[in-house]
MOPAC internal coordinates of N, CA, C and O (Angstrom, degrees):
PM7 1SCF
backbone

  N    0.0000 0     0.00 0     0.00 0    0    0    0
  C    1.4557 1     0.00 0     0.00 0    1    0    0
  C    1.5314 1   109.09 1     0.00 0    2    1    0
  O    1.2310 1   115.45 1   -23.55 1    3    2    1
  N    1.2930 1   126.24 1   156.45 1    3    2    1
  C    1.4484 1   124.58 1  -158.60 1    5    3    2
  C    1.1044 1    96.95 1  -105.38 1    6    5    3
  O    1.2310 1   108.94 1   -27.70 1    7    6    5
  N    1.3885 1   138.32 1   152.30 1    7    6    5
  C    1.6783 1   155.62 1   136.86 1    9    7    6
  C    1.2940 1   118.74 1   -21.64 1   10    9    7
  O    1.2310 1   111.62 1   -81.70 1   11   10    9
  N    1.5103 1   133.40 1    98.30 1   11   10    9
  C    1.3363 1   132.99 1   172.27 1   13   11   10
  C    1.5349 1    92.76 1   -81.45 1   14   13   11
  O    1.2310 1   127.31 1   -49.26 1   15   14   13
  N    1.1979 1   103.55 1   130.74 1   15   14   13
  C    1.7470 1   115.09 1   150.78 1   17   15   14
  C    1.4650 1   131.20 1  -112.82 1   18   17   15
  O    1.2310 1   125.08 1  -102.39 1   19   18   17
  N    1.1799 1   107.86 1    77.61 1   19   18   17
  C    1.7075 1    89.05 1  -173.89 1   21   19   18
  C    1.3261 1   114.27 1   -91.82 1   22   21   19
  O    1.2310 1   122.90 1  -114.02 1   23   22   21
  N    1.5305 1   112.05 1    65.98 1   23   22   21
  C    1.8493 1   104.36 1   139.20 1   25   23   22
  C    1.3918 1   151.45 1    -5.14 1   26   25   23
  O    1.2310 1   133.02 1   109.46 1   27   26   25
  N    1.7167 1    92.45 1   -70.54 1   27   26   25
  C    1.8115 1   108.47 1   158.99 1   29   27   26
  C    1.1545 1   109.41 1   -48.66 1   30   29   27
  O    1.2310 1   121.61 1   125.19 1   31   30   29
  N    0.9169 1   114.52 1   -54.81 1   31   30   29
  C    1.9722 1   119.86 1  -151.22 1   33   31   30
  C    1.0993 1   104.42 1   -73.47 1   34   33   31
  O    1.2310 1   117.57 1   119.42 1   35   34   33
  N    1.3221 1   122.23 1   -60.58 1   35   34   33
  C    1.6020 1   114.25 1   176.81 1   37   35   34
  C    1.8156 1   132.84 1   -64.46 1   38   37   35
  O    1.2310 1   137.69 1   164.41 1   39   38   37
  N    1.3604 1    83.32 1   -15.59 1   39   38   37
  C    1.4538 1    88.33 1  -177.43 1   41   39   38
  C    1.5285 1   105.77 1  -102.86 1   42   41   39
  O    1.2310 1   121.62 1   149.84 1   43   42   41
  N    1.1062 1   114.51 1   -30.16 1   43   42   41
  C    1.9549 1   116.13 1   157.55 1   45   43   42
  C    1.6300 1    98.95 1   -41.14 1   46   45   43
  O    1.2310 1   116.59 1   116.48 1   47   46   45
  N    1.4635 1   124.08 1   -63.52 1   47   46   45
  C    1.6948 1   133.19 1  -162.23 1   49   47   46
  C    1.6022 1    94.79 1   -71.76 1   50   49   47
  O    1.2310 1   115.09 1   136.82 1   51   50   49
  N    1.3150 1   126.92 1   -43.18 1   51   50   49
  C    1.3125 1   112.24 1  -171.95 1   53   51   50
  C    2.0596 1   114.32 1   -47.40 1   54   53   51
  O    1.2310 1   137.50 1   117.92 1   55   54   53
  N    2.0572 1    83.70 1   -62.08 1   55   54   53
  C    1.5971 1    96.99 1  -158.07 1   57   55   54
  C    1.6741 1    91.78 1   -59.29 1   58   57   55
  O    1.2310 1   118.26 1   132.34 1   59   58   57
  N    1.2373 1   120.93 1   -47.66 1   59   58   57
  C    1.5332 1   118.90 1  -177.26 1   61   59   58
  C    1.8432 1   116.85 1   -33.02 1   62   61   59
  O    1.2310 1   136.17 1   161.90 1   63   62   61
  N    1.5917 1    86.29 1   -18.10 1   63   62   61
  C    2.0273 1    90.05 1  -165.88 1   65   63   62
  C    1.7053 1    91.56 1  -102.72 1   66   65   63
  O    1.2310 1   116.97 1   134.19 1   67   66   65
  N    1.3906 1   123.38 1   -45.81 1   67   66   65
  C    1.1611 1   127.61 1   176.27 1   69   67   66
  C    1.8947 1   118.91 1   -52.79 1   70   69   67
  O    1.2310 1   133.68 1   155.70 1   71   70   69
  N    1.1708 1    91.15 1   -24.30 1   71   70   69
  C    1.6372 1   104.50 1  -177.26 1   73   71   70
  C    1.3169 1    91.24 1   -73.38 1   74   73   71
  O    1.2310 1   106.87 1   108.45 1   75   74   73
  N    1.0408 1   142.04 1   -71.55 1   75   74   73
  C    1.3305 1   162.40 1  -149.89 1   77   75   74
  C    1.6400 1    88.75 1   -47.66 1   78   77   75
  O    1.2310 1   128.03 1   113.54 1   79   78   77
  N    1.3492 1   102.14 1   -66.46 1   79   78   77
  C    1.3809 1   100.50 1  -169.22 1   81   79   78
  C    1.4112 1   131.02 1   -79.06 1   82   81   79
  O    1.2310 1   124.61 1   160.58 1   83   82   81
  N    0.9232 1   108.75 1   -19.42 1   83   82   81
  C    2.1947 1   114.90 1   156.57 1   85   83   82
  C    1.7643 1   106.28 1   -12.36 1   86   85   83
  O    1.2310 1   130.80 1   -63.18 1   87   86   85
  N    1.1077 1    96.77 1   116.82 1   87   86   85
  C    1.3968 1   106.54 1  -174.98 1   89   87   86
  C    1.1318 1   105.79 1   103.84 1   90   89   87
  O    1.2310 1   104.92 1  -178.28 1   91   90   89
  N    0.9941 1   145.49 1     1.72 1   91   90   89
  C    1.8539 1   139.33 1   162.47 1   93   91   90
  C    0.8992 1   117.57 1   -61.30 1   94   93   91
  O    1.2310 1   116.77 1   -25.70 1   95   94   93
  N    0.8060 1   123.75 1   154.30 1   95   94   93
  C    2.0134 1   139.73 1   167.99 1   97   95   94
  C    2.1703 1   106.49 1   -81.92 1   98   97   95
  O    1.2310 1   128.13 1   -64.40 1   99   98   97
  N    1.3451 1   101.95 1   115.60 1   99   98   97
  C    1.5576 1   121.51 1   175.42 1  101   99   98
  C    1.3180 1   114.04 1    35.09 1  102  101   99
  O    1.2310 1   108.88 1    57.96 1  103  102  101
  N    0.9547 1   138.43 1  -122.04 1  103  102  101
  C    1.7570 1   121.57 1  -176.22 1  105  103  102
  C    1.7497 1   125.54 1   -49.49 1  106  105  103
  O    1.2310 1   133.12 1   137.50 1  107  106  105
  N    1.0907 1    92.26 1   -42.50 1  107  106  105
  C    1.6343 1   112.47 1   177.98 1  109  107  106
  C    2.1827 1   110.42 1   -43.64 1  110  109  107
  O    1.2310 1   135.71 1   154.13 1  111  110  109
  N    0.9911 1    87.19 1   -25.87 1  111  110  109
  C    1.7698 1    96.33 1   151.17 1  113  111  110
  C    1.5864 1   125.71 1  -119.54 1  114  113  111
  O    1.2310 1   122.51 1   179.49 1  115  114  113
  N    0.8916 1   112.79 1    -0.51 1  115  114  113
  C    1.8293 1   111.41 1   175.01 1  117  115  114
  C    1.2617 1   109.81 1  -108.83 1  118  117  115
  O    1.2310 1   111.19 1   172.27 1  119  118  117
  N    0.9933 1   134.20 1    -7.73 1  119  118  117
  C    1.7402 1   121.14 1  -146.70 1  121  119  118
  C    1.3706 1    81.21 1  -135.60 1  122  121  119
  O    1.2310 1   114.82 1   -63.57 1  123  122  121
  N    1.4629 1   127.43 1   116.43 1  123  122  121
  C    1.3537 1   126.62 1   159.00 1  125  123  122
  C    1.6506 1   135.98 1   -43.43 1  126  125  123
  O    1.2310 1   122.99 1   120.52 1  127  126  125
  N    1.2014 1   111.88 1   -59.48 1  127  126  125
  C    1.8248 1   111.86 1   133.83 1  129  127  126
  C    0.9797 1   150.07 1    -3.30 1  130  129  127
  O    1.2310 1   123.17 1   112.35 1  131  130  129
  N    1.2097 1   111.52 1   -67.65 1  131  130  129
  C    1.6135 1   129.23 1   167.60 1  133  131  130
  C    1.4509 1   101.20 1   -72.92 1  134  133  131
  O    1.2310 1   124.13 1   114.58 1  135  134  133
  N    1.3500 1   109.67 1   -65.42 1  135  134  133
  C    1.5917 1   130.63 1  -172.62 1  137  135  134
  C    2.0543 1    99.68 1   -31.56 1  138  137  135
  O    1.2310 1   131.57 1   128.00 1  139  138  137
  N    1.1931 1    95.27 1   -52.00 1  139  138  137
  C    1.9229 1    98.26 1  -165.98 1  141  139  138
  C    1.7461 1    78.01 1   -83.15 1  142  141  139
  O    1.2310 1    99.23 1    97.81 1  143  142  141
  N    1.3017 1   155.00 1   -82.19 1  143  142  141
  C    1.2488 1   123.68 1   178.08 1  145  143  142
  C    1.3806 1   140.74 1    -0.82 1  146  145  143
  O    1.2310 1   123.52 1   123.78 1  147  146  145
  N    1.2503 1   110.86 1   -56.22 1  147  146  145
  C    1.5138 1   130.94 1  -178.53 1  149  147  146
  C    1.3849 1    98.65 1   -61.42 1  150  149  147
  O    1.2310 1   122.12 1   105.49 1  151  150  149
  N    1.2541 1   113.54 1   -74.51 1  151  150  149
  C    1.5804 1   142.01 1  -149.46 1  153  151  150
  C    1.8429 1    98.41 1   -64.75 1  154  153  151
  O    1.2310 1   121.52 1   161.41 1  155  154  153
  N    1.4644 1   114.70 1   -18.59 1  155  154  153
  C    1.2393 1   110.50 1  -169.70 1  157  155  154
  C    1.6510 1   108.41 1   -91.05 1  158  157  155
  O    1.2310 1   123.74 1   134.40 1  159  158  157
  N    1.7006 1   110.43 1   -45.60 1  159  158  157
  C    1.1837 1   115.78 1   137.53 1  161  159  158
  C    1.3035 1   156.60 1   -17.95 1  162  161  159
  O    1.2310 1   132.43 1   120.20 1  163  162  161
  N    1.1355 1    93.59 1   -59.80 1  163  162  161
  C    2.0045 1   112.23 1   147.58 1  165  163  162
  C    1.2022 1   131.76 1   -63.49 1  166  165  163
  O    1.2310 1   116.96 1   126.05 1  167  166  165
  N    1.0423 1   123.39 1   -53.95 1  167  166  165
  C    1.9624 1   115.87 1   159.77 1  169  167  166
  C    1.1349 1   101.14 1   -54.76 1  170  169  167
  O    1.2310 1   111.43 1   124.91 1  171  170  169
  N    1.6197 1   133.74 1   -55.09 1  171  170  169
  C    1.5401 1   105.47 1   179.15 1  173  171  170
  C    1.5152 1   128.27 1   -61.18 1  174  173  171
  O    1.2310 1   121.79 1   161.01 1  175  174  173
  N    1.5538 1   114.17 1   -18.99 1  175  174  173
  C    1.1866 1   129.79 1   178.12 1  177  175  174
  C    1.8875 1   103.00 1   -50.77 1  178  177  175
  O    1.2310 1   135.49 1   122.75 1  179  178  177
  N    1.5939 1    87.63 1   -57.25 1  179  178  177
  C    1.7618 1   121.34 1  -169.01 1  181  179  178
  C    1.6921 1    92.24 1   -48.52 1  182  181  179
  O    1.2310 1   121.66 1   115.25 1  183  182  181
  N    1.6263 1   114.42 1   -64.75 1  183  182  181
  C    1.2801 1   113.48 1  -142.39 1  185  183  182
  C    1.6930 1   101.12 1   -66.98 1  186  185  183
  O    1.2310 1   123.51 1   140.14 1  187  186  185
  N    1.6190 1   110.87 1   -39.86 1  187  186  185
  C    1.7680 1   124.75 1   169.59 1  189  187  186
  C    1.7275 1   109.30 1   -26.71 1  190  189  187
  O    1.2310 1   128.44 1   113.90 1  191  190  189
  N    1.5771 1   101.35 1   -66.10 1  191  190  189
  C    1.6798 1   130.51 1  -176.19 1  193  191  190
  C    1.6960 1    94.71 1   -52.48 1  194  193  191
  O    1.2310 1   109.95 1   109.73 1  195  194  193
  N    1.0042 1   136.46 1   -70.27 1  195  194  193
  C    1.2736 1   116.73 1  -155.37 1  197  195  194
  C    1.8773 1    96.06 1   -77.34 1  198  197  195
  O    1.2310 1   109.36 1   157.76 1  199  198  197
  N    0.9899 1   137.54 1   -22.24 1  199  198  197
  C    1.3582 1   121.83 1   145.07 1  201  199  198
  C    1.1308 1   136.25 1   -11.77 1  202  201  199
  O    1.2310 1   135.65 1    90.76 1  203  202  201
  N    1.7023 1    87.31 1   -89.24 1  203  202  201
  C    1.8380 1   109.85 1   177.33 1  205  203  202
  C    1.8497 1   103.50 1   -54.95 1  206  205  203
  O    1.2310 1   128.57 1   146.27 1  207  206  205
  N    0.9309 1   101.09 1   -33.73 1  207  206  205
  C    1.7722 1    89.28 1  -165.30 1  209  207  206
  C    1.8143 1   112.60 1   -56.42 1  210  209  207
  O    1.2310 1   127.63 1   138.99 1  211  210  209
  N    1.4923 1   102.91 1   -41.01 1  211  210  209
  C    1.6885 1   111.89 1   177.31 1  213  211  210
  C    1.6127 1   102.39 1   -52.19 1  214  213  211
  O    1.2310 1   128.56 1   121.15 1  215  214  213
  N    1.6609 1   101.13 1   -58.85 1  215  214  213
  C    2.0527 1   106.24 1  -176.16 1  217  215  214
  C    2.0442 1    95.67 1   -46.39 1  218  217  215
  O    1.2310 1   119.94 1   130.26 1  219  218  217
  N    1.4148 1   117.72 1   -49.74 1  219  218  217
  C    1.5935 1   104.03 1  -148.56 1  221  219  218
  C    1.9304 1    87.78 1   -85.52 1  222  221  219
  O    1.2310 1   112.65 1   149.66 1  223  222  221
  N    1.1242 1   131.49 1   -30.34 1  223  222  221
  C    2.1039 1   112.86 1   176.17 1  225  223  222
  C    1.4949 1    86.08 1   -55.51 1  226  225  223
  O    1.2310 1   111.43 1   124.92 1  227  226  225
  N    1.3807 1   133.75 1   -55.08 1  227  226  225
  C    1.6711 1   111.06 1  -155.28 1  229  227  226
  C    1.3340 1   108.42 1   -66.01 1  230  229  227
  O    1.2310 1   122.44 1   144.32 1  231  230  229
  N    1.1214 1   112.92 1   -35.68 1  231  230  229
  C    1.5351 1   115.37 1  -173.62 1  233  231  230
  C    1.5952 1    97.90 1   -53.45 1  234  233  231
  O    1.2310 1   120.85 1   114.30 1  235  234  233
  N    1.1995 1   115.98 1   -65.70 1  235  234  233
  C    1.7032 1   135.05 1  -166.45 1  237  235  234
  C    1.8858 1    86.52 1   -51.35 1  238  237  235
  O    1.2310 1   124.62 1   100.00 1  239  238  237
  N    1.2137 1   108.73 1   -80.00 1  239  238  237
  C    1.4332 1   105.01 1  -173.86 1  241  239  238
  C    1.7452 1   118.98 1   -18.32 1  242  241  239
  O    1.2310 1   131.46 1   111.97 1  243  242  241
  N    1.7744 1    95.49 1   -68.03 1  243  242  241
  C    1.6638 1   101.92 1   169.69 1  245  243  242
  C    1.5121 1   131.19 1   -22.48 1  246  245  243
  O    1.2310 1   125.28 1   138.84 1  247  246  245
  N    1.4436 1   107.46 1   -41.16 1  247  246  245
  C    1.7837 1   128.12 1  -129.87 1  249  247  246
  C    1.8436 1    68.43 1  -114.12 1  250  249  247
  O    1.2310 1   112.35 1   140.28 1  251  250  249
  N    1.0332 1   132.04 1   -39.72 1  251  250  249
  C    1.3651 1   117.54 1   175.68 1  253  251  250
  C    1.2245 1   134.66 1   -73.97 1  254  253  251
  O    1.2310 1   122.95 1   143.51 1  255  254  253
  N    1.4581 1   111.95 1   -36.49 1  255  254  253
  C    1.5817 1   129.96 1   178.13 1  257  255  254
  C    1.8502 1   107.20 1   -75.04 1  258  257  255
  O    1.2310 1   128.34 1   151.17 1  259  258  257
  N    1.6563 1   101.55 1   -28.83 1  259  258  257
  C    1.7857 1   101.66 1   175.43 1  261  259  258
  C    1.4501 1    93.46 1   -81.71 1  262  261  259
  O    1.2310 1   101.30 1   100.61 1  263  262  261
  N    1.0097 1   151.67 1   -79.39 1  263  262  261
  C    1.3910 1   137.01 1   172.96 1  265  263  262
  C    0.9337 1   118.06 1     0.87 1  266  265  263
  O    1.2310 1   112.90 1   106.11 1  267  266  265
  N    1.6178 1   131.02 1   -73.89 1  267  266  265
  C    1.1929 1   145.40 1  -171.45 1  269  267  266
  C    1.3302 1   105.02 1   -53.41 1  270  269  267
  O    1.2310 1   122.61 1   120.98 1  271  270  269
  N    1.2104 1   112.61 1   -59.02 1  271  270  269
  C    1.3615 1   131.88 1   165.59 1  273  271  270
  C    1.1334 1   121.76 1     0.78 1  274  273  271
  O    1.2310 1   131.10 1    84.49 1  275  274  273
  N    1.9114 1    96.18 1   -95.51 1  275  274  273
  C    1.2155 1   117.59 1  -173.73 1  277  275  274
  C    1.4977 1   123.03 1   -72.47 1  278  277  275
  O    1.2310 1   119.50 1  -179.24 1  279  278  277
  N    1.6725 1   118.55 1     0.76 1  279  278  277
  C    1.6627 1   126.60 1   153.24 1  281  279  278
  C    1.4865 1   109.13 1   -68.62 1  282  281  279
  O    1.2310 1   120.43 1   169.61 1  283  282  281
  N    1.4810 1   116.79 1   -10.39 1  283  282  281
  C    1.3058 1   106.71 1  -177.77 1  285  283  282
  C    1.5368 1   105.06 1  -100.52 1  286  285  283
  O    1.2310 1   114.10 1   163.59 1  287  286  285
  N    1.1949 1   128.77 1   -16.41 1  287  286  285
  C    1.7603 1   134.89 1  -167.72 1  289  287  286
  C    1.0303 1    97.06 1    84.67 1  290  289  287
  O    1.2310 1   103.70 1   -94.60 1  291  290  289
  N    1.3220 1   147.61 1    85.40 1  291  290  289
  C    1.1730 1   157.30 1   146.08 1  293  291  290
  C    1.1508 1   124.52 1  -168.35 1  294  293  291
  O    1.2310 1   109.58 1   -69.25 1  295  294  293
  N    1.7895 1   137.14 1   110.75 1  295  294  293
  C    1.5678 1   134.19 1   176.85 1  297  295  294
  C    1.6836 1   106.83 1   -44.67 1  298  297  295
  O    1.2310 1   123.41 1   -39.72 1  299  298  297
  N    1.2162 1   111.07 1   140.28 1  299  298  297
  C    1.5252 1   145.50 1   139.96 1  301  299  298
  C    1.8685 1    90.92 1   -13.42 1  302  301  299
  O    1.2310 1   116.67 1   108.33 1  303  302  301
  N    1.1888 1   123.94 1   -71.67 1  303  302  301
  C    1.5990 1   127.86 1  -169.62 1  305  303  302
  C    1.4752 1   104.58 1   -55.95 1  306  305  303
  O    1.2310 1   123.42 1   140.46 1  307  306  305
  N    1.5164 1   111.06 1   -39.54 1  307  306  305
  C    1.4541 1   107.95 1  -143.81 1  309  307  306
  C    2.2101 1    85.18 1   -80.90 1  310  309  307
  O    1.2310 1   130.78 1   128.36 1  311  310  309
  N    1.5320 1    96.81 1   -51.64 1  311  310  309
  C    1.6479 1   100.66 1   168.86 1  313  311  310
  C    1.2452 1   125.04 1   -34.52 1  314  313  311
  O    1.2310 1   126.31 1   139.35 1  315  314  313
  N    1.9899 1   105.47 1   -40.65 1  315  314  313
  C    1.7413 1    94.32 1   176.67 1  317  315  314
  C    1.5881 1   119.01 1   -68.83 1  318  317  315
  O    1.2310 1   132.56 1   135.91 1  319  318  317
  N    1.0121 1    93.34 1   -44.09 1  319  318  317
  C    1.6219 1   110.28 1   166.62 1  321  319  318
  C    1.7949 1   114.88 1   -17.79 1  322  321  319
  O    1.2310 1   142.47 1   105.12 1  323  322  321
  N    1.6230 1    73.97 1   -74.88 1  323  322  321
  C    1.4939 1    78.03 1  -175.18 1  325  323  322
  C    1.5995 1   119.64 1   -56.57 1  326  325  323
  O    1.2310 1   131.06 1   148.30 1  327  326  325
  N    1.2806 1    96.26 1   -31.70 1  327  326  325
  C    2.2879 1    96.33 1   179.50 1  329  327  326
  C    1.4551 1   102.12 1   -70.83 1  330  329  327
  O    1.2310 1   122.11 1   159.01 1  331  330  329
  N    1.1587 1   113.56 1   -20.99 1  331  330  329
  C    1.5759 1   106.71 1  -168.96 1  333  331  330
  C    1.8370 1   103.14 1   -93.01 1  334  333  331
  O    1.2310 1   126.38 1   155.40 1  335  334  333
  N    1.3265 1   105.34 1   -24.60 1  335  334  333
  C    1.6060 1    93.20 1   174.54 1  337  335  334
  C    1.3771 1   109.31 1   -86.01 1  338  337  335
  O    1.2310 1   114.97 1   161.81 1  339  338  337
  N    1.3238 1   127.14 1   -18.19 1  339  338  337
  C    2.0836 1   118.66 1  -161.47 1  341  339  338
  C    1.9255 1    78.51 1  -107.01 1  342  341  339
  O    1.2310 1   110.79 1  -153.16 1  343  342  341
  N    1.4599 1   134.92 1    26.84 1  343  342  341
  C    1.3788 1   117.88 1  -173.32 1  345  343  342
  C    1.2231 1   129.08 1    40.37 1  346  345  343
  O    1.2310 1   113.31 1  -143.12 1  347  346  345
  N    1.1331 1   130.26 1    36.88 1  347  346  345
  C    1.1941 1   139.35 1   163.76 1  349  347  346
  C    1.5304 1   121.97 1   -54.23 1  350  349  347
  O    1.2310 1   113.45 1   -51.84 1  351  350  349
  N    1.1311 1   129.98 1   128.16 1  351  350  349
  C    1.7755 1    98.70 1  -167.06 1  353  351  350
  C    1.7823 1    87.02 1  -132.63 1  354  353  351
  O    1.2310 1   119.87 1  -121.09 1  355  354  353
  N    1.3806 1   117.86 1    58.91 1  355  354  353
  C    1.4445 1   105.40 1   169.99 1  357  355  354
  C    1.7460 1   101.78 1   -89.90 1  358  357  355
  O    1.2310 1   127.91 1   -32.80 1  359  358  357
  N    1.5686 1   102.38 1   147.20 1  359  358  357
  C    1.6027 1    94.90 1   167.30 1  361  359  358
  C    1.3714 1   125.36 1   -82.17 1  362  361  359
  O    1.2310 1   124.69 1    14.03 1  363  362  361
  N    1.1487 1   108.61 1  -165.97 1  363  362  361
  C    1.9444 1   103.43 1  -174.13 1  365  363  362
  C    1.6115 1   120.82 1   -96.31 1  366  365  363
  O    1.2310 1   133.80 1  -174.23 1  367  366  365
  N    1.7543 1    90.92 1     5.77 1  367  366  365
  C    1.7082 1   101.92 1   175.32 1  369  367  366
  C    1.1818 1    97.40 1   -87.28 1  370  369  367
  O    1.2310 1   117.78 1   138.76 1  371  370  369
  N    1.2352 1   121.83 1   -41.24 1  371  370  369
  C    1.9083 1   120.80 1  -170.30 1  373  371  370
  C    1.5442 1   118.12 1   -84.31 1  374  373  371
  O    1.2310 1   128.99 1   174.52 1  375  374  373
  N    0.9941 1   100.29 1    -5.48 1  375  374  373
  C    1.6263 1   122.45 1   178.35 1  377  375  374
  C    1.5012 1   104.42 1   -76.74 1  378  377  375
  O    1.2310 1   129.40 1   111.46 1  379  378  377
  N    1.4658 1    99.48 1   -68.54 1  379  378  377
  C    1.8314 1   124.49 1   176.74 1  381  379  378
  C    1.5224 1    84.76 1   -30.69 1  382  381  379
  O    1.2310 1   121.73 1    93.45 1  383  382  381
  N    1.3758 1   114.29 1   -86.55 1  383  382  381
  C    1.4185 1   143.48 1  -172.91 1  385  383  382
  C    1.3462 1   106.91 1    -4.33 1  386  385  383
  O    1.2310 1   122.50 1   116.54 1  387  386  385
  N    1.7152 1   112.81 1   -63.46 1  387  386  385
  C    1.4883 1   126.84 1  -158.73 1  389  387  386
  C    1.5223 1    89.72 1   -84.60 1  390  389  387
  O    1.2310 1   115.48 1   137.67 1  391  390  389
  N    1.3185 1   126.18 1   -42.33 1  391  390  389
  C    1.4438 1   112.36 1   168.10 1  393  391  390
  C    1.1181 1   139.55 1   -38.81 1  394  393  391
  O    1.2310 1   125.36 1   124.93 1  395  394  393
  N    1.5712 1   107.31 1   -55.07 1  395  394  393
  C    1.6136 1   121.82 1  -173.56 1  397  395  394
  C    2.3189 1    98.15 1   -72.11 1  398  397  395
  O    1.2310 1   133.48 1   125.77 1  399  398  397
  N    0.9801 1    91.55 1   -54.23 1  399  398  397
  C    1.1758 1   112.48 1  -163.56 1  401  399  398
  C    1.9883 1   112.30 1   -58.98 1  402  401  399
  O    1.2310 1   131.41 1   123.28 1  403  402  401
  N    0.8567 1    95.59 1   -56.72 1  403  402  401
  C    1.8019 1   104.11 1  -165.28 1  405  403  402
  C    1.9323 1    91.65 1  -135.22 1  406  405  403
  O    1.2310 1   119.73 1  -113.71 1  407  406  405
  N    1.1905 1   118.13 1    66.29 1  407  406  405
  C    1.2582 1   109.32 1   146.42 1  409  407  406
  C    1.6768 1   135.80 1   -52.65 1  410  409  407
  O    1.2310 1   123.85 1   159.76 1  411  410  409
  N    1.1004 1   110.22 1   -20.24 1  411  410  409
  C    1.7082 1    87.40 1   163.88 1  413  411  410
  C    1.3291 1   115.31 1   -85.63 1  414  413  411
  O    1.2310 1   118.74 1   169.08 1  415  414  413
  N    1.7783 1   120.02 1   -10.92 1  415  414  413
  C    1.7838 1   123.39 1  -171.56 1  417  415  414
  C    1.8391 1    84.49 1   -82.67 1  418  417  415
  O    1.2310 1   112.02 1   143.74 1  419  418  417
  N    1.3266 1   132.64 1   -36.26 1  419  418  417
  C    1.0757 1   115.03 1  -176.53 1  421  419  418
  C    2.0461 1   118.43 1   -73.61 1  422  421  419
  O    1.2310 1   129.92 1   141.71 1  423  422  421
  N    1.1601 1    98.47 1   -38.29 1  423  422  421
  C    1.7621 1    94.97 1  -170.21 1  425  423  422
  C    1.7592 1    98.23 1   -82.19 1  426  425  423
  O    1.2310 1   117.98 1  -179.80 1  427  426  425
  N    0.8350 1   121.46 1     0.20 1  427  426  425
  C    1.6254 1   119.79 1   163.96 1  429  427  426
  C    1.3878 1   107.95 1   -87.35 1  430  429  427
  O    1.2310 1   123.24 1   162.86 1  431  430  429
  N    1.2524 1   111.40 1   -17.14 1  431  430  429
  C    1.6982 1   107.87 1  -159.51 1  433  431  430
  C    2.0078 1    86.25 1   -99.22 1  434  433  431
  O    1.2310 1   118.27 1   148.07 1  435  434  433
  N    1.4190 1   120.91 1   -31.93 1  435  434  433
  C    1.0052 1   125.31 1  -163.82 1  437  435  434
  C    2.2494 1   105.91 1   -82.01 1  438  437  435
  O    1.2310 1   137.60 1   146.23 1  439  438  437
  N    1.8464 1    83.51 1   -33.77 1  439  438  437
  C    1.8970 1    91.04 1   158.34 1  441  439  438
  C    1.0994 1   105.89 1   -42.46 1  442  441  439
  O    1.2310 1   135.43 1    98.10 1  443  442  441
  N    0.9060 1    87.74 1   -81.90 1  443  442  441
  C    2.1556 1   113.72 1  -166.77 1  445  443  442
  C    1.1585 1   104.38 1   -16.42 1  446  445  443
  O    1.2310 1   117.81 1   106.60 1  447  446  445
  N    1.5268 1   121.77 1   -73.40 1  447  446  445
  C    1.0901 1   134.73 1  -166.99 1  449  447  446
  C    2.0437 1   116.06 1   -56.74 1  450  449  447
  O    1.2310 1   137.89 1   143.81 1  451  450  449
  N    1.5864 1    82.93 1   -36.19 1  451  450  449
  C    1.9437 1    70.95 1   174.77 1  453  451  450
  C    1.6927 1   113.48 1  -113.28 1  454  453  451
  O    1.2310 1   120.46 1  -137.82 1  455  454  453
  N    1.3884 1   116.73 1    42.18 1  455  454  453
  C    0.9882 1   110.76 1   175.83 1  457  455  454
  C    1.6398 1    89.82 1  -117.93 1  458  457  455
  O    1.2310 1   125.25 1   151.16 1  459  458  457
  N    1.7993 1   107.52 1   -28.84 1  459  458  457
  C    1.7865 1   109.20 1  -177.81 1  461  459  458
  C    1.4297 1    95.86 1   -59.49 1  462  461  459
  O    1.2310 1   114.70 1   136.88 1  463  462  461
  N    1.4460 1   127.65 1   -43.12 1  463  462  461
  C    1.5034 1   115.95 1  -168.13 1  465  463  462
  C    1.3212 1   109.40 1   -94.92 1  466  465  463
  O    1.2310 1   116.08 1  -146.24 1  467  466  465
  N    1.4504 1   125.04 1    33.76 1  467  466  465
  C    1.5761 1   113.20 1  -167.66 1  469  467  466
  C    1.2481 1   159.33 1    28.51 1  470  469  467
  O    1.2310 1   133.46 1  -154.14 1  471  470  469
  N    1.5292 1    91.60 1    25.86 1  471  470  469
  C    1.5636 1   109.40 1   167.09 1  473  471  470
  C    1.6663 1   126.18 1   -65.05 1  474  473  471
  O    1.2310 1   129.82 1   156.35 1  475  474  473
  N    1.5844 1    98.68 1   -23.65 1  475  474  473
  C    1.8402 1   108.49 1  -166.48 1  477  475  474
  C    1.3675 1   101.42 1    32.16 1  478  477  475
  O    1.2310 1   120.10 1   180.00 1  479  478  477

């Protein structure tokens, strides 16, 4: 039976894993081993991170619109309330937005809303 050598192949899969890892700390980029260790770690690291990041803007978003909020006299709950009963369908990025951004377009918008349902 004849001698397979695959040269190419393994060394295409090696540098492909070594690439990956550029930027490691001491073996964790030289040592193929370690290197596909690291690197396997890290995309899962990666895939976790772009997760958490969606959970921590809503969080941040939240923590802005109750702020805003509660300068106006009214809870964060009682505000959703209100968008969710007159159908309002803004999300909580554009909300944040009008908060951080144009506070008087937001506490007029937050009037509005409890003078339409007669809370004053």
């Amino acid at each position: 039976m004849t001698r397979i050598k695959r040269g190419n192949v393994a060394r295409k899969r090696r540098k492909k894993i070594l690439k990956l890892a550029k930027g490691f700390r001491g073996s964790h980029s030289k040592l193929f081993r370690t290197a596909k260790q690291q690197v396997l770690k890290a995309l899962k690291y990666s895939y976790i991170g772009r997760k958490n990041k969606k959970r921590d803007y809503r969080r941040l978003w939240i923590v802005r619109i109750n702020a805003s909020t509660r300068f106006n006299n009214i809870s964060y709950s009682q505000f959703i309330y209100l968008l969710k009963k007159f159908n309002i369908a803004l999300n909580r990025k554009m909300l944040a937005q009008l908060a951080v951004i144009d506070k008087s377009a937001f506490s007029f918008f937050v009037h509005f809303l409890k003078s339409a349902d007669g809370t004053t």
